[in-house]
C-alpha positions, 0 to 999 in steps of 0.5 A: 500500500501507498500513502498515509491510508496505510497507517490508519487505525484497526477497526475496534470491535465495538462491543469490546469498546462498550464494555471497556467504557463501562469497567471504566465508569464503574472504576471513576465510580469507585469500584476497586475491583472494576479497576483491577481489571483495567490493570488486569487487561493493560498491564502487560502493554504498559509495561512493555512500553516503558521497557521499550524506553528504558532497557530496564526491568527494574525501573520498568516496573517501578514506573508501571506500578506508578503509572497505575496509582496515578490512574486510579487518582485520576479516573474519576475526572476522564470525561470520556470513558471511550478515552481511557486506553489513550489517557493511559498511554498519556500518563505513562509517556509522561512517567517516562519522561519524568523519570529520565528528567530525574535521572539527569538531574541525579548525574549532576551530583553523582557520577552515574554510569549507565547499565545495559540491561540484557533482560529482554531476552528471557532465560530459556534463551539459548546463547546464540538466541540472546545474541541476536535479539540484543543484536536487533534491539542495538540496531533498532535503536541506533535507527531511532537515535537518528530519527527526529524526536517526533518520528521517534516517538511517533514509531514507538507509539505505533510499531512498538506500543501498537496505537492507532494514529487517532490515539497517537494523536491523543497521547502527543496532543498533536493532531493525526495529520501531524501524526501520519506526516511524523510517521511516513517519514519515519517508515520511509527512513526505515525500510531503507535499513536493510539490516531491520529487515526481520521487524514485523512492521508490515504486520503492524500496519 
C-alpha cells in the first residue's frame, strides 16, 4: 500500500469498546475491583512500553506500578470513558519522561554510569538466541537515535506500543495529520535499513 491510508487505525470491535467504557465508569465510580481489571487487561502493554524506553526491568516496573496509582487518582475526572486506553498511554509517556528528567538531574551530583540491561531476552534463551535479539534491539535503536524526536516517538507509539494514529494523536496532543506526516517519514527512513529487515512492521500496519 501507498500513502498515509496505510497507517490508519484497526477497526475496534465495538462491543469490546462498550464494555471497556463501562469497567471504566464503574472504576471513576469507585469500584476497586472494576479497576483491577483495567490493570488486569493493560498491564502487560504498559509495561512493555516503558521497557521499550528504558532497557530496564527494574525501573520498568517501578514506573508501571506508578503509572497505575496515578490512574486510579485520576479516573474519576476522564470525561470520556471511550478515552481511557489513550489517557493511559498519556500518563505513562509522561512517567517516562519524568523519570529520565530525574535521572539527569541525579548525574549532576553523582557520577552515574549507565547499565545495559540484557533482560529482554528471557532465560530459556539459548546463547546464540540472546545474541541476536540484543543484536536487533542495538540496531533498532541506533535507527531511532537518528530519527527526529517526533518520528521517534511517533514509531514507538505505533510499531512498538501498537496505537492507532487517532490515539497517537491523543497521547502527543498533536493532531493525526501531524501524526501520519511524523510517521511516513519515519517508515520511509526505515525500510531503507536493510539490516531491520526481520521487524514485523508490515504486520503492524
Amino acid at each position: 500500500m501507498d500513502g498515509l491510508e496505510q497507517y490508519d487505525d484497526q477497526v475496534v470491535n465495538p462491543d469490546d469498546a462498550a464494555a471497556l467504557a463501562e469497567a471504566v465508569k464503574m472504576a471513576a465510580a469507585g469500584d476497586r475491583r472494576a479497576f483491577e481489571g483495567l490493570i488486569a487487561r493493560f498491564q502487560g502493554d504498559i509495561f512493555r512500553m516503558v521497557y521499550y524506553r528504558t532497557s530496564s526491568r527494574m525501573d520498568a516496573e517501578d514506573i508501571t506500578q506508578e503509572i497505575f496509582m496515578n490512574a486510579y487518582r485520576g479516573v474519576k475526572g476522564l470525561k470520556d470513558p471511550g478515552m481511557f486506553r489513550s489517557w493511559l498511554y498519556r500518563i505513562a509517556l509522561n512517567a517516562v519522561r519524568d523519570f529520565y528528567r530525574k535521572k539527569r538531574l541525579r548525574s549532576i551530583f553523582t557520577f552515574f554510569s549507565p547499565q545495559h540491561d540484557e533482560e529482554h531476552a528471557s532465560r530459556d534463551d539459548s546463547s546464540l538466541d540472546h545474541l541476536e535479539k540484543k543484536q536487533f534491539w542495538d540496531r533498532l535503536g541506533a535507527f531511532l537515535s537518528r530519527l527526529s524526536d517526533a518520528e521517534k516517538e511517533v514509531f514507538r507509539l505505533r510499531f512498538l506500543d501498537g496505537l492507532g494514529i487517532k490515539e497517537v494523536s491523543v497521547v502527543l496532543g498533536k493532531n493525526e495529520s501531524t501524526v501520519k506526516t511524523h510517521l511516513y517519514r519515519a517508515v520511509d527512513k526505515f525500510r531503507k535499513e536493510q539490516e531491520l529487515c526481520g521487524f514485523p512492521l508490515e504486520e503492524s500496519l
